[in-house]
KOLZA-9505 format. One record per residue (C-alpha): residue number from 0; residue in three letters; x, y, z. Coordinates in Angstrom, 1 decimal, m for minus. Example, Ala and Ser with C-alpha at 12.3 -4.5 7.8 and 13.67 -1.06 7.14 Angstrom:
// residues 2
+-----+------+--------+--------+--------+
! pos ! code !   east !  north !     up !
+-----+------+--------+--------+--------+
!   0 !  ALA !   12.3 !   m4.5 !    7.8 !
!   1 !  SER !   13.7 !   m1.1 !    7.1 !
+-----+------+--------+--------+--------+
//
This chain:
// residues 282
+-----+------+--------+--------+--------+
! pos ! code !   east !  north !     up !
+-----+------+--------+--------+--------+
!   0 !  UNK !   22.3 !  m13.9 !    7.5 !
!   1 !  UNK !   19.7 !  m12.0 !    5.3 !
!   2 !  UNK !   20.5 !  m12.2 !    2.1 !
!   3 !  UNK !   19.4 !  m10.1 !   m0.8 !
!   4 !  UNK !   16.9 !  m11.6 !   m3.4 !
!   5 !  UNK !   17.6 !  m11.1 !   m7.0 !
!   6 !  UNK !   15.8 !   m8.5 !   m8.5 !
!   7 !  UNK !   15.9 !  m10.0 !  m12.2 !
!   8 !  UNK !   17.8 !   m6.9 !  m13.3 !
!   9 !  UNK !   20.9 !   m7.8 !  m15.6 !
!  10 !  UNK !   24.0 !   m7.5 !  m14.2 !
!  11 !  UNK !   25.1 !   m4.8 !  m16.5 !
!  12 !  UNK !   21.7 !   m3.0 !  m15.5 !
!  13 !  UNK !   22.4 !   m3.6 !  m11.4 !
!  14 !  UNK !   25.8 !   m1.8 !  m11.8 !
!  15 !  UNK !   24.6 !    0.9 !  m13.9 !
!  16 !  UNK !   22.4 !    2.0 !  m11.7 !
!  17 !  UNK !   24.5 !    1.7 !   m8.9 !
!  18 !  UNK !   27.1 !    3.8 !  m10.7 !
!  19 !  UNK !   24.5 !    6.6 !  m11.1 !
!  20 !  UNK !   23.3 !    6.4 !   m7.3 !
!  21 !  UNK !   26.9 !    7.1 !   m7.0 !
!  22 !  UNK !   28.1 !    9.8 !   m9.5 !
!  23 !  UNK !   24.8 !   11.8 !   m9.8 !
!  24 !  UNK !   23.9 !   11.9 !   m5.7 !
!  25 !  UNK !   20.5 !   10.4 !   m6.3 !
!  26 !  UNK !   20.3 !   11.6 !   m2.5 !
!  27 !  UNK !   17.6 !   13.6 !   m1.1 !
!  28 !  UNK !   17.8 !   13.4 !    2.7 !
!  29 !  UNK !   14.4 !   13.0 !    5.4 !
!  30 !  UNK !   13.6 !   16.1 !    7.1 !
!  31 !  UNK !   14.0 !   14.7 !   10.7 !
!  32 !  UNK !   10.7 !   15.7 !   11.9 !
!  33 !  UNK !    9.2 !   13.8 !    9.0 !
!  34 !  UNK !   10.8 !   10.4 !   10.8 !
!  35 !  UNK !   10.1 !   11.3 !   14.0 !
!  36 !  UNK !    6.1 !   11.8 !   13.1 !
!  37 !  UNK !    6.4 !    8.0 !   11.2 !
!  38 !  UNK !    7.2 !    6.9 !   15.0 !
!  39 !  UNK !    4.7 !    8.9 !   16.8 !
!  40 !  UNK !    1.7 !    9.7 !   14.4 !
!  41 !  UNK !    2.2 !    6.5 !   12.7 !
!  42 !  UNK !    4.0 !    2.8 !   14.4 !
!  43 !  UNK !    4.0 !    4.0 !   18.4 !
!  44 !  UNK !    1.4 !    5.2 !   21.0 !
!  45 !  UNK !    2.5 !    6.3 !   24.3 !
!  46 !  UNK !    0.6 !    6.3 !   27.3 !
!  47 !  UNK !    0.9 !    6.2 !   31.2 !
!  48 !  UNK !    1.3 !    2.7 !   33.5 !
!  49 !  UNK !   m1.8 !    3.6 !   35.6 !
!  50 !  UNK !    0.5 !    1.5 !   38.4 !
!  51 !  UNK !    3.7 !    2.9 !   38.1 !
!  52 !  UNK !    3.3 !    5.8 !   36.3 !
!  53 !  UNK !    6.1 !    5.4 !   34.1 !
!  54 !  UNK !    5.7 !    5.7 !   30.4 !
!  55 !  UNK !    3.8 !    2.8 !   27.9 !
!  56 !  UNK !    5.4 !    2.6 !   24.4 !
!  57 !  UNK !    2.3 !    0.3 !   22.4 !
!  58 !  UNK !    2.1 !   m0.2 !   18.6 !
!  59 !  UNK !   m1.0 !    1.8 !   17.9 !
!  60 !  UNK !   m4.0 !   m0.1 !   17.0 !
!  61 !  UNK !   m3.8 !   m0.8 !   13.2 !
!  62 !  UNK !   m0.3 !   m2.7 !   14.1 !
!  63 !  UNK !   m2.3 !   m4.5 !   16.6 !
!  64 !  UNK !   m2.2 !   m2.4 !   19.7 !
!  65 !  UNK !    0.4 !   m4.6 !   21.4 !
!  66 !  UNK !    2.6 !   m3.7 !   24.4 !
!  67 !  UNK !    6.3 !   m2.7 !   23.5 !
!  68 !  UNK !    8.1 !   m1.1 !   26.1 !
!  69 !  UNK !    7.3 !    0.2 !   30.0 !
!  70 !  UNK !    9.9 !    3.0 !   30.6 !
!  71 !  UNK !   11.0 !    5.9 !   28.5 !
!  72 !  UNK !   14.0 !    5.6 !   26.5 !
!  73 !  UNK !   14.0 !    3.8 !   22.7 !
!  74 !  UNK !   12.2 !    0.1 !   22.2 !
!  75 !  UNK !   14.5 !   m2.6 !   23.0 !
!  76 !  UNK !   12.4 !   m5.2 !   21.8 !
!  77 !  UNK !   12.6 !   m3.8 !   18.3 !
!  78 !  UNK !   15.3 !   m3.9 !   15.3 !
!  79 !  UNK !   15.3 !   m1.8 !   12.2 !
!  80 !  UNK !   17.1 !   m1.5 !    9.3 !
!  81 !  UNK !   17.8 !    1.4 !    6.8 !
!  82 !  UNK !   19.3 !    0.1 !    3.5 !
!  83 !  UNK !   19.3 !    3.6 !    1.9 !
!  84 !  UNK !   21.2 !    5.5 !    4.9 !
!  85 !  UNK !   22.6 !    8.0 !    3.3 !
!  86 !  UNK !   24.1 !   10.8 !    5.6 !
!  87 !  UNK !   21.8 !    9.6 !    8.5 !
!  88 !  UNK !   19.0 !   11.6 !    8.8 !
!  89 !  UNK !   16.6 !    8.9 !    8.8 !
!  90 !  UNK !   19.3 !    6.2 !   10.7 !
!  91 !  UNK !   20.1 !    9.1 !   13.4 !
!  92 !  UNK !   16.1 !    9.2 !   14.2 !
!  93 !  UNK !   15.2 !    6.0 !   14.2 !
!  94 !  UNK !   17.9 !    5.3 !   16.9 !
!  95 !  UNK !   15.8 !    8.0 !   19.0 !
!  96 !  UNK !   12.7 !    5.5 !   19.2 !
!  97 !  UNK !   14.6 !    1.8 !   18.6 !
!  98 !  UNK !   18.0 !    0.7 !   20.3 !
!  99 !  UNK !   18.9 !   m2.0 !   17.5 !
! 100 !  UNK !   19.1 !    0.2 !   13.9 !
! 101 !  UNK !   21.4 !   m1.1 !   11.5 !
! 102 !  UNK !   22.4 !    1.2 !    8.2 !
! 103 !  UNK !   23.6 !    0.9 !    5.2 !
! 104 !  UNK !   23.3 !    2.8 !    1.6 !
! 105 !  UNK !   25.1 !    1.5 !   m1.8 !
! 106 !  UNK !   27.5 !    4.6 !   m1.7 !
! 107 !  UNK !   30.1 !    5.7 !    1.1 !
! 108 !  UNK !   28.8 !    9.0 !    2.7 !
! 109 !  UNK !   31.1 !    8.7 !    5.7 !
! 110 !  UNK !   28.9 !    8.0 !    8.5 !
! 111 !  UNK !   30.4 !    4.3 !    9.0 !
! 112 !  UNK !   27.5 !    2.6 !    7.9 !
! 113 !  UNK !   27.5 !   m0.8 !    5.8 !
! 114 !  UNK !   28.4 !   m0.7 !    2.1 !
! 115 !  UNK !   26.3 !   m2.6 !   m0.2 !
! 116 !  UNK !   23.3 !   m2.1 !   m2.7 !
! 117 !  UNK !   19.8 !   m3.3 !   m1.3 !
! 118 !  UNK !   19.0 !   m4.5 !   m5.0 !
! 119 !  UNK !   20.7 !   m7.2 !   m7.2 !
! 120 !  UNK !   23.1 !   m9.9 !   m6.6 !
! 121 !  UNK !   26.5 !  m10.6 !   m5.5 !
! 122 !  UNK !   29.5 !  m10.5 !   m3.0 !
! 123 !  UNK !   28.4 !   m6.2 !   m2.5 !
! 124 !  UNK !   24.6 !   m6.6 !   m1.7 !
! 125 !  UNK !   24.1 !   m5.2 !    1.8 !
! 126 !  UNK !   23.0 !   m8.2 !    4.3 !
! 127 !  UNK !   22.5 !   m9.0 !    8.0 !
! 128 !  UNK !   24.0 !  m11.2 !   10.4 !
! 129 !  UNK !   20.4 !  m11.0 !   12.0 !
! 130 !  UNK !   16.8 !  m11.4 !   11.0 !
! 131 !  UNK !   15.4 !   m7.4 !   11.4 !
! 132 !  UNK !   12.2 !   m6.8 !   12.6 !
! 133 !  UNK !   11.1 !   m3.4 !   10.3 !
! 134 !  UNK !   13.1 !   m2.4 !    7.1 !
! 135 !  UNK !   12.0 !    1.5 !    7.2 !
! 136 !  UNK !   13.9 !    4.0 !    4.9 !
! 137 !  UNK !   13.7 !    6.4 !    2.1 !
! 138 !  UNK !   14.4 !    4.6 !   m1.1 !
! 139 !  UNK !   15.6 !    5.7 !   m4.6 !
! 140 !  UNK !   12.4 !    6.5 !   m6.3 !
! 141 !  UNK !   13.2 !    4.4 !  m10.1 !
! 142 !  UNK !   14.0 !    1.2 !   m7.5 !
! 143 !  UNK !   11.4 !    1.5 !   m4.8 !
! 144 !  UNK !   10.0 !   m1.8 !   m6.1 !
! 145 !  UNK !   12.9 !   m3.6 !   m6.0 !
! 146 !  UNK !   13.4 !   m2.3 !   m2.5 !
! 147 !  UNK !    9.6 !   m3.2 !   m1.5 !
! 148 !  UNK !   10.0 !   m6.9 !   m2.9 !
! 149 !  UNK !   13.3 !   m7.5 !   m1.1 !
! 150 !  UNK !   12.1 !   m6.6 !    2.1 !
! 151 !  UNK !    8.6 !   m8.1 !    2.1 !
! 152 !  UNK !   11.0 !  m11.7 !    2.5 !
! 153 !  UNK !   13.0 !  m10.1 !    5.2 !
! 154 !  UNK !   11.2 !   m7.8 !    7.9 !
! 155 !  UNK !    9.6 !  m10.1 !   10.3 !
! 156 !  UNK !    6.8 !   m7.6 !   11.7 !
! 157 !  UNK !    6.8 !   m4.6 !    9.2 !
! 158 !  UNK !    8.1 !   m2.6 !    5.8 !
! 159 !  UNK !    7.6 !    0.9 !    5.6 !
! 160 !  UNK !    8.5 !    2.9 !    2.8 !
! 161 !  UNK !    8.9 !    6.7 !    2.6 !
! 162 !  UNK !    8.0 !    7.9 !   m1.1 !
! 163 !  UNK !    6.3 !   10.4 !   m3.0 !
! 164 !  UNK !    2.2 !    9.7 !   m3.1 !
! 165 !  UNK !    2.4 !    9.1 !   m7.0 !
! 166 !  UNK !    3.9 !    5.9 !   m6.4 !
! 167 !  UNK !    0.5 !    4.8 !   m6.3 !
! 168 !  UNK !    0.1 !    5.1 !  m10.0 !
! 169 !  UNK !    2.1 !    3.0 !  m12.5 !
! 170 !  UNK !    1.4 !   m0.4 !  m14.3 !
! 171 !  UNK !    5.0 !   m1.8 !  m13.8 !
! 172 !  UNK !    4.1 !   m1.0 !   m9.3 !
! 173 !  UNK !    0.3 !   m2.2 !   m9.7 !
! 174 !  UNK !    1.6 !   m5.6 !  m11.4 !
! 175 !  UNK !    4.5 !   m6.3 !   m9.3 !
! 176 !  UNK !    3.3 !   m5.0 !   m5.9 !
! 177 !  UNK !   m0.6 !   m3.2 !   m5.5 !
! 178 !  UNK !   m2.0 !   m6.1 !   m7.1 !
! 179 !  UNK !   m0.3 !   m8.9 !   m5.8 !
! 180 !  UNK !    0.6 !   m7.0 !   m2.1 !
! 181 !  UNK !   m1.0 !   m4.2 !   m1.4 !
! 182 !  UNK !    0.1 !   m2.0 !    1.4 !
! 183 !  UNK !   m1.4 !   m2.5 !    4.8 !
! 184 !  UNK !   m1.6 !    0.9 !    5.3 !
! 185 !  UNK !   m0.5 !    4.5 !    3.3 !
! 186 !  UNK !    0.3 !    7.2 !    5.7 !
! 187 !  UNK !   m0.2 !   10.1 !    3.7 !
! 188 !  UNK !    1.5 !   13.5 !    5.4 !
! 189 !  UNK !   m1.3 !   16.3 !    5.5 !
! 190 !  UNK !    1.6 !   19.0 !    5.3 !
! 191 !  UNK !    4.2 !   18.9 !    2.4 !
! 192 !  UNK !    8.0 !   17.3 !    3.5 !
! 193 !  UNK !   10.6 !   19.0 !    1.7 !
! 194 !  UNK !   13.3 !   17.0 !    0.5 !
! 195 !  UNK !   16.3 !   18.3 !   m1.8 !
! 196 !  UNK !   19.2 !   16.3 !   m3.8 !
! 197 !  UNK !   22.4 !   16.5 !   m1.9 !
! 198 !  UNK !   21.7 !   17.5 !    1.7 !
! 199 !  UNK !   18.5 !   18.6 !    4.4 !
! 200 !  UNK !   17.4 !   22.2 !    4.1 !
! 201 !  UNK !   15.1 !   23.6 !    6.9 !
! 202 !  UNK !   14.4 !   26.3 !    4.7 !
! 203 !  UNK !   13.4 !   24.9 !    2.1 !
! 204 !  UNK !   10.3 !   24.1 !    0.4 !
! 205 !  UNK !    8.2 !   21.6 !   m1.9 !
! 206 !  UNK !    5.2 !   21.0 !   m3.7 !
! 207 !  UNK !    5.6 !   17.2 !   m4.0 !
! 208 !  UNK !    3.4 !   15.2 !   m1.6 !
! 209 !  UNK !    4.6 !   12.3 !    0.3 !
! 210 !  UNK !    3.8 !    9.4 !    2.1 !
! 211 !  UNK !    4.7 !    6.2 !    4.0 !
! 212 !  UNK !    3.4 !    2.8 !    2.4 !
! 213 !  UNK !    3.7 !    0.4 !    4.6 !
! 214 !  UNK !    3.3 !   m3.8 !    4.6 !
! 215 !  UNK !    2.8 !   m5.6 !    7.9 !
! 216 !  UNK !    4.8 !   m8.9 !    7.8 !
! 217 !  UNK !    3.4 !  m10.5 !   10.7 !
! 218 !  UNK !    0.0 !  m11.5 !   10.8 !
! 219 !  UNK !   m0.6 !  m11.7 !   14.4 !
! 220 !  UNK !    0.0 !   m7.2 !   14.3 !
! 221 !  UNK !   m2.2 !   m7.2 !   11.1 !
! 222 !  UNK !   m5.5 !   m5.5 !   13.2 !
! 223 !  UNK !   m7.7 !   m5.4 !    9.7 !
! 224 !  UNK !   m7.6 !   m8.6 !    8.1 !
! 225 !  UNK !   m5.5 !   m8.0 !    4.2 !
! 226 !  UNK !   m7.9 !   m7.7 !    1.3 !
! 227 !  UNK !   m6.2 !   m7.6 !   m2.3 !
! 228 !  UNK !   m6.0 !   m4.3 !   m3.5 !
! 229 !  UNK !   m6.5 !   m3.0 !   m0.6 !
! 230 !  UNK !   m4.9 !   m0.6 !    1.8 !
! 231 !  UNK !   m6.1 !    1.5 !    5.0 !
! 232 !  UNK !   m5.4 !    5.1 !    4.4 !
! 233 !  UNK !   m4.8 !    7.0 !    7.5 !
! 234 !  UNK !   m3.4 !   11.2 !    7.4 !
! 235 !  UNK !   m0.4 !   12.3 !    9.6 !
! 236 !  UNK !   m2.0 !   15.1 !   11.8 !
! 237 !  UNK !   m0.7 !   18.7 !    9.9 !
! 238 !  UNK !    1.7 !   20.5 !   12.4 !
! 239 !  UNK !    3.9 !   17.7 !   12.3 !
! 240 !  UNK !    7.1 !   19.4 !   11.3 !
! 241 !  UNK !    6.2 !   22.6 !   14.6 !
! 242 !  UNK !    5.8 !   18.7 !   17.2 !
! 243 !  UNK !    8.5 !   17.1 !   16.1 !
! 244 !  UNK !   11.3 !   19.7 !   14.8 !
! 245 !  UNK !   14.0 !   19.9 !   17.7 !
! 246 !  UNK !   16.2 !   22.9 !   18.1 !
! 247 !  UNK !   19.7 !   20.9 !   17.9 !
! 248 !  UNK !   18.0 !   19.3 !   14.3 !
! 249 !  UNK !   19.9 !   22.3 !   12.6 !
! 250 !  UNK !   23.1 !   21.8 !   14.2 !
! 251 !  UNK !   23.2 !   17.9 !   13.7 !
! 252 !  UNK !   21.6 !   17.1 !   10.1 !
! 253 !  UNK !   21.7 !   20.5 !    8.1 !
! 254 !  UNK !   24.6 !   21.5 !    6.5 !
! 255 !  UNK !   25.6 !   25.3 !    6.4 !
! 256 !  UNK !   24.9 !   27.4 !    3.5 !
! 257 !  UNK !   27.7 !   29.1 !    2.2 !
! 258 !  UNK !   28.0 !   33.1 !    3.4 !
! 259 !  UNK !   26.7 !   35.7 !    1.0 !
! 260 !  UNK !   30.0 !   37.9 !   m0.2 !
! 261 !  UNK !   30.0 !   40.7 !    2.1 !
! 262 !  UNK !   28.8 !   44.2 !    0.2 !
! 263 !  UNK !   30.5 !   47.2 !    1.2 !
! 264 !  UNK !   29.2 !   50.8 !    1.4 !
! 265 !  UNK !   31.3 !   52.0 !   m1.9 !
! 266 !  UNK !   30.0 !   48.2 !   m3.9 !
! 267 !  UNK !   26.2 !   49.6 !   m2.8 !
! 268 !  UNK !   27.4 !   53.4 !   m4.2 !
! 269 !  UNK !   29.3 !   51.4 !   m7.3 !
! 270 !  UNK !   25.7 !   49.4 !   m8.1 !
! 271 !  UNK !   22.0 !   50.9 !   m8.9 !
! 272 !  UNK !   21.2 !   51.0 !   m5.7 !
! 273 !  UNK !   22.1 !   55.0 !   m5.2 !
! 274 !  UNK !   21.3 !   55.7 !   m9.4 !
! 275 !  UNK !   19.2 !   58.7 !   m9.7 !
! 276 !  UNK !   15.5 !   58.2 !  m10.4 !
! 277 !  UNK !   14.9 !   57.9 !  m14.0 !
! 278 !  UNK !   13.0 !   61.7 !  m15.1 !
! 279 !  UNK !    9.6 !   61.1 !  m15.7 !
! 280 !  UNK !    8.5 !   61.2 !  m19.6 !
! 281 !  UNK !    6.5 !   64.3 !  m20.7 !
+-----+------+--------+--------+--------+
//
C-alpha cells in the first residue's frame, strides 16, 4: 500500500488546513483542454505502425522515447493517480489517455472518489493498494510542496504538477525542492489557462500564467542526464485550448450559469432606457 509521508506539519496545522480546503472551496478546477495538451503536447507522441498501420502511443523523447501502446484507445501499461480530484476535470481526462486512474481529494465533491488528504499523517491520509506509475494533478497552491515531496517517494516513472509559473520563486520551494530536486522538465503553456474557485468556466478569462513542473522518477525515461538546479524548459504549442477543446466539454465539466431575470417591455419603459435625451446646455 502507498502510504503518505509525514509532512512535519503539526497536527493542529494538518487539520487546519484541511478544514479550510473544506469550508472555503480552495477549488479551482483544470480547463479540460489544459489536461488533454499535458498528454499530447507534453508525456505522449503518437505515430503510425509503418506494418500495421494502427496507431503508436510513445513517451516523447525527453521521457525517453519508449514504446507505450500499439492500438488506439487509452495506455494500459500506465497508472495514474490524482490526489486533488476535485469534481473531476482533471480525473475525467486522464481516463481519456490512461485506463488505470485512481482519484482522490481531502473533501467529498460527490464524484465517488477516495477521501483522504495527500499531506500529513493518520488513519484519513489518501493511500493506494498499488504502487502508481505518475501522480499528475492540480494541487492547492500554499501545499504544492508537501504534495511534490510526497510523491517524489511514490510515482515509479513520473510527477507532474500543474501550478502557476511563480512557483518557481520562493526560498521555502528552492530549499525544500529546486535545490535539492529540481524538475526534470517545466512545461510552461504559451496561452493563458483560466481557472476559477468553485467550478470550470469556458468563458472565462485569466492573467495568471501556468505550467506543468514535472520530476521523472525513473531513471531509465530520464533522456537528459539530472543536473542540480536544473530543469529543461519546453513551451506547450499556443492553440492548445482551439486542439484540444471538445464540443461535449461544456455539457460534461461546466456547470450552468444561472439565467439572467427576464426584462419585459414595460421594465425597459420603467428604466432609462426610453428617458429623453438630457437638453443640451447653452
Amino acid at each position: 500500500m502507498a502510504k503518505g509521508k509525514s509532512s512535519g506539519l503539526s497536527t493542529h496545522a494538518v487539520m487546519a488546513q484541511r478544514h479550510e480546503a473544506i469550508d472555503s472551496l480552495d477549488f479551482f478546477p483544470t480547463p479540460p483542454w489544459a489536461t488533454r495538451a499535458f498528454f499530447e503536447d507534453v508525456l505522449f507522441a503518437r505515430e503510425k505502425d509503418e506494418e500495421t498501420g494502427l496507431p503508436l502511443i510513445k513517451f516523447r523523447p525527453l521521457f525517453g522515447g519508449g514504446e507505450l501502446q500499439r492500438g488506439a484507445g487509452p495506455v494500459q501499461s500506465l497508472s495514474v493517480w490524482d490526489p486533488a480530484a476535485g469534481e473531476g476535470h482533471m480525473t475525467e481526462v486522464q481516463k481519456e489517455y490512461v485506463s488505470r486512474v485512481y482519484a482522490s481529494d481531502v473533501h467529498d465533491y460527490g464524484r465517488g472518489y477516495d477521501v483522504g488528504s495527500y499531506v500529513g499523517e493518520g488513519a484519513d491520509v489518501a493511500g493506494l493498494q498499488d504502487e502508481v506509475d505518475i501522480v499528475a494533478t492540480n494541487p492547492p497552491f500554499n501545499l504544492a510542496v508537501e504534495f511534490v515531496e510526497r510523491a517524489l517517494t511514490e510515482a515509479r516513472k513520473i510527477v507532474a504538477m500543474l501550478l502557476r509559473t511563480v512557483w518557481v520563486e520562493g526560498k521555502d520551494r528552492y530549499q525544500r525542492i529546486f535545490l535539492p530536486c529540481a524538475p526534470d522538465i517545466i512545461a510552461q503553456y504559451s496561452e493563458r489557462v483560466p481557472m476559477t474557485k468553485g467550478c470550470w468556466d469556458p468563458d472565462a478569462s485569466t492573467a495568471t500564467a501556468y505550467a506543468w513542473f514535472i520530476w521523472i522518477t525513473d531513471p531509465k525515461l530520464r533522456a537528459i542526464p539530472r543536473i542540480p538546479g536544473v530543469s529543461s524548459t519546453i513551451w506547450i504549442p499556443y492553440g492548445a485550448e482551439a486542439r484540444y477543446t471538445r464540443l461535449d466539454d461544456r455539457a460534461r465539466f461546466g456547470k450552468p450559469k444561472p439565467p439572467r431575470p427576464e426584462q419585459t417591455y414595460a421594465d425597459m419603459y420603467e428604466s432609462d432606457l426610453f428617458a429623453p435625451a438630457p437638453m443640451p446646455v447653452m
